[in-house]
Backbone as CSV, one residue per row, in Angstrom:
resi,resn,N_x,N_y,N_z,CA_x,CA_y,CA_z,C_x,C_y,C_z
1,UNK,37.304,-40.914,8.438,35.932,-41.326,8.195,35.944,-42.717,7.571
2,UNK,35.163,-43.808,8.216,35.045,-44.557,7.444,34.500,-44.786,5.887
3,UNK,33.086,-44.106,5.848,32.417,-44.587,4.832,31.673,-43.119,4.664
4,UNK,32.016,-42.670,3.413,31.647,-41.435,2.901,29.926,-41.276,2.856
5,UNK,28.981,-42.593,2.497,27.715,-42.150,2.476,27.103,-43.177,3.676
6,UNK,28.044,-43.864,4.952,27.209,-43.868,6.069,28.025,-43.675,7.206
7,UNK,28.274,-41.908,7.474,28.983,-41.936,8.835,28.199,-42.392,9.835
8,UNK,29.188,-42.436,10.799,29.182,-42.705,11.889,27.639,-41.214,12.443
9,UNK,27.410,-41.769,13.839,26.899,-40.601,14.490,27.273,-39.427,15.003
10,UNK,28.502,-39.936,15.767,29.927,-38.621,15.779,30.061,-37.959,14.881
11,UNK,30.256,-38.826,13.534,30.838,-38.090,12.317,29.441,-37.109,12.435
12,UNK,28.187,-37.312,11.917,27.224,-36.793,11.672,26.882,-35.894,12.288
13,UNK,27.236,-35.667,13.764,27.336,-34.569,14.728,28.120,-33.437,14.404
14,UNK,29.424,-34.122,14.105,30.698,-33.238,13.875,30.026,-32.233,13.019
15,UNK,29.599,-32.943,11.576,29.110,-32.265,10.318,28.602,-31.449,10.556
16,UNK,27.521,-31.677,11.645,26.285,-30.840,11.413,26.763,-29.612,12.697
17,UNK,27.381,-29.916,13.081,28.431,-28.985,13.653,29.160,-27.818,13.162
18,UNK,30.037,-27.730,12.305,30.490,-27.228,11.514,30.013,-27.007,10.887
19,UNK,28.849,-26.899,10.049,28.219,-26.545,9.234,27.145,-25.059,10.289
20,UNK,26.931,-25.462,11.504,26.252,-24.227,12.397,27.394,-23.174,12.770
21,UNK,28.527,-23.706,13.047,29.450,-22.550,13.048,29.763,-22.083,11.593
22,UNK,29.844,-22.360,10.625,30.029,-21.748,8.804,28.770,-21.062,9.170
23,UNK,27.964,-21.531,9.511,26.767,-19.986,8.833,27.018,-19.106,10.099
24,UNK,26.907,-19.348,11.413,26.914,-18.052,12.288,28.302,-17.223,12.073
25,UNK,29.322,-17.930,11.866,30.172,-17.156,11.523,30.101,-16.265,10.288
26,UNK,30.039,-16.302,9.380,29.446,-15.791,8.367,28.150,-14.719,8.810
27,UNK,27.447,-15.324,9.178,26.485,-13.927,9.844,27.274,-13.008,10.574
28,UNK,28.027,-13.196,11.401,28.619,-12.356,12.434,29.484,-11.268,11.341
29,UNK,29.792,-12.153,10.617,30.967,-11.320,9.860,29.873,-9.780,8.579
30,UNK,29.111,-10.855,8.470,27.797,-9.664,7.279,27.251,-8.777,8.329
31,UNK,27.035,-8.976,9.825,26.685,-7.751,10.808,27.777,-6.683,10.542
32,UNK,28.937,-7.148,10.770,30.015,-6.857,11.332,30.471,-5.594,10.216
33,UNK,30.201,-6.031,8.781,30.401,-5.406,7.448,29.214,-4.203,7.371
34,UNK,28.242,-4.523,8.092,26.483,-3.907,7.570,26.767,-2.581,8.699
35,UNK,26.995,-2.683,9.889,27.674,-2.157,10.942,28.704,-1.213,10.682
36,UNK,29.736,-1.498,10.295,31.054,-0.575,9.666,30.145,-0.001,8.518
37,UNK,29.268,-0.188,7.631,29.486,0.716,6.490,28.575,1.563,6.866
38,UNK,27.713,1.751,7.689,26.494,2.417,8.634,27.296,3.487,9.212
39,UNK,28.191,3.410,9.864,28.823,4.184,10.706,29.766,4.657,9.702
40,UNK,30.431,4.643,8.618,31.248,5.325,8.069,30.172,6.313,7.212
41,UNK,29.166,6.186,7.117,28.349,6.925,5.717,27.568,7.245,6.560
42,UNK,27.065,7.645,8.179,26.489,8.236,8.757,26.900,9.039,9.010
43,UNK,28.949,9.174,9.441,29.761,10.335,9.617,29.991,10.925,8.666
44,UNK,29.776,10.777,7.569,29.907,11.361,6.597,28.787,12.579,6.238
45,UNK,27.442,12.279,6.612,26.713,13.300,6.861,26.687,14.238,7.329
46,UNK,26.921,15.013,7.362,27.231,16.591,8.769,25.321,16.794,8.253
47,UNK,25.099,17.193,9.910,23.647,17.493,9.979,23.413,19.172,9.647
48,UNK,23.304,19.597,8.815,22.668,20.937,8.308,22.232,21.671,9.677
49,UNK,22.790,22.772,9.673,21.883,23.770,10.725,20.457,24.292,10.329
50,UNK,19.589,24.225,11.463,17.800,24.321,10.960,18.105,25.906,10.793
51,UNK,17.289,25.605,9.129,17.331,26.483,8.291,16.015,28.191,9.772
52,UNK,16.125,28.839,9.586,15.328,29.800,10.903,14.569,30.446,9.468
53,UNK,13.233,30.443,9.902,12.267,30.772,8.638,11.814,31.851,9.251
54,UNK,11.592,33.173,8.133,11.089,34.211,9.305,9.512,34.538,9.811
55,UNK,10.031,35.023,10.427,8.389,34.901,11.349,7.390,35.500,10.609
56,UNK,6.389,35.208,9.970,5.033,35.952,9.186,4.156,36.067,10.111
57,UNK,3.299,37.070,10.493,2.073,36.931,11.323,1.141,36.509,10.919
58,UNK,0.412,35.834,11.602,-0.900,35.048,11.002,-1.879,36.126,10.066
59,UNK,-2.052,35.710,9.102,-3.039,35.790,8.211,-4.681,36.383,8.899
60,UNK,-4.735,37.410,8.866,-6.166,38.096,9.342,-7.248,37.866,8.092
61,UNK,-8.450,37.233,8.626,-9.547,37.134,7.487,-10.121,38.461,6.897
62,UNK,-10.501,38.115,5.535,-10.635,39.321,5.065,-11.921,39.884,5.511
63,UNK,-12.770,39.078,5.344,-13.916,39.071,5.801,-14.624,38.522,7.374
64,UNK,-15.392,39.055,8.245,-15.569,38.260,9.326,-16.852,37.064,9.114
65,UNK,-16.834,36.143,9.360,-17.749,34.945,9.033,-18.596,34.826,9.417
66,UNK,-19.900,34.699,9.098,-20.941,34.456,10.143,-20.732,32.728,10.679
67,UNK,-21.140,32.650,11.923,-20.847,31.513,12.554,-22.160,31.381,13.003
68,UNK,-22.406,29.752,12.115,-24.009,29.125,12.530,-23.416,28.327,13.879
69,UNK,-24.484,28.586,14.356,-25.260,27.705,16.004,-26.038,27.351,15.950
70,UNK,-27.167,27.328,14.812,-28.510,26.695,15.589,-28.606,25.225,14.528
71,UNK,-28.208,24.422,15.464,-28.248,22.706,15.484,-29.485,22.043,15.696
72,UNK,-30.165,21.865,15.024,-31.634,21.017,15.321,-31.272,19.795,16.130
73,UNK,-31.667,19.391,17.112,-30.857,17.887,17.869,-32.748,17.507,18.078
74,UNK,-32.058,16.300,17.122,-34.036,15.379,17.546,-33.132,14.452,18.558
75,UNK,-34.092,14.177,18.999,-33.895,13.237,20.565,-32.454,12.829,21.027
76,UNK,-31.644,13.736,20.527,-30.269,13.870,21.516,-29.909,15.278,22.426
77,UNK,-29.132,14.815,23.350,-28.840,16.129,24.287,-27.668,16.897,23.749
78,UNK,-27.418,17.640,24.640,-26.571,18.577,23.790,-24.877,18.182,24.130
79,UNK,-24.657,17.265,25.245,-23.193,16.624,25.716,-22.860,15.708,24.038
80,UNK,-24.055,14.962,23.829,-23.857,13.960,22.941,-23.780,14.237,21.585
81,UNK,-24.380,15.535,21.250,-24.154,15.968,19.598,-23.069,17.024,19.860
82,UNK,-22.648,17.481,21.332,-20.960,17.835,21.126,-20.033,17.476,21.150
83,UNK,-20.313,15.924,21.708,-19.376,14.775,21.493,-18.940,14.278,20.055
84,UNK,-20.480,14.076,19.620,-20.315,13.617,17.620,-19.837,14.371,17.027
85,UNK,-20.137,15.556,16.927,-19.447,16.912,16.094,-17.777,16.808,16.283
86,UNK,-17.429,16.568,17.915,-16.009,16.823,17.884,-15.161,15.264,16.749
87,UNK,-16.075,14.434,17.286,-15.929,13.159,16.668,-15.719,13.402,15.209
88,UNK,-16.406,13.546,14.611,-16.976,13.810,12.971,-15.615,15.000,12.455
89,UNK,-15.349,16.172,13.295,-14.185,17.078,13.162,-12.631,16.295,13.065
90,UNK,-12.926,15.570,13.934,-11.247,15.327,14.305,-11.367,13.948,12.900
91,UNK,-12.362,13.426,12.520,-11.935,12.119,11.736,-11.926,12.757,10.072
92,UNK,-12.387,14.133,10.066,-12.095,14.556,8.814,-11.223,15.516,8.984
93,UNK,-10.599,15.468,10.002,-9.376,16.410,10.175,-9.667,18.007,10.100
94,UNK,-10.883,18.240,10.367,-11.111,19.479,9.948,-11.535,20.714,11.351
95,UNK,-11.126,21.804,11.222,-11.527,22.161,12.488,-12.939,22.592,12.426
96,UNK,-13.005,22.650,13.868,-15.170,22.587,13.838,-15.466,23.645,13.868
97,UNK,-15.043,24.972,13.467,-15.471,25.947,12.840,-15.758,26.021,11.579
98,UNK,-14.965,24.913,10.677,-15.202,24.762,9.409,-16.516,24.050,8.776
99,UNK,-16.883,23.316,10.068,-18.114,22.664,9.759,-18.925,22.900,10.261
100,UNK,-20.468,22.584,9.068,-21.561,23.117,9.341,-22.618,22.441,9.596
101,UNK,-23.348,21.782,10.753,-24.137,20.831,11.373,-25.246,21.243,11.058
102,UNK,-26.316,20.476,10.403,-27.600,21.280,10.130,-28.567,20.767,11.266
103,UNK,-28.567,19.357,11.379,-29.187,18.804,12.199,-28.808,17.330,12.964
104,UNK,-28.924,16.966,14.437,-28.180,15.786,14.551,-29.330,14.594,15.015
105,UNK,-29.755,13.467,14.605,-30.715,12.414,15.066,-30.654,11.275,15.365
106,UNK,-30.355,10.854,16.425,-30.553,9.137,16.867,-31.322,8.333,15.522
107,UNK,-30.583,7.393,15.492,-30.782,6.682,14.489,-31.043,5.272,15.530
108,UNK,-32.066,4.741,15.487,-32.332,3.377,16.591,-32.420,2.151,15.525
């Protein structure tokens, strides 16, 4: 090298050269480490056999429920307030036996 604070352009290439192989190499090598210790401490796991839970039969109500039907629908049909209901069920996660519709109304 001639001159420590004005190489050449070569030189400056070279540098910046070597300096892209120091880091990818170095990456390759931290995969390479991240990789091996993944696979040694994954075999190391043995996967548990699924535990077999025994079978309970469903739960019979104690009582039988009365089940409301009568839905007041002001100026909607009946496709469209069984559309909302299913709507309104599934976004509170609840099943639509659980819920109780008193009345459904277009709102304009």
């Amino acid at each position: 090298m001639n001159d420590y604070m004005h190489p050449s352009i070569a030189e400056s290439l070279l540098i910046a050269l070597i300096g892209f192989v120091t880091v990818f190499v170095v990456l390759i090598v931290l995969m390479a480490i991240i990789v091996l210790i993944s696979k040694v401490f994954s075999d190391k796991k043995s996967k548990p056999a699924p535990v077999q839970q025994p079978a309970v039969p469903p739960a019979a109500p104690a009582e039988p429920r009365e089940v409301y039907t009568g839905v007041k629908l002001n100026s909607v049909d009946e496709k469209t307030a069984a559309v909302l209901m299913a709507i309104v069920a599934d976004k509170l996660d609840k099943p639509l036996e659980n819920l109780r519709f008193i009345s459904i109304k277009e709102v304009r």
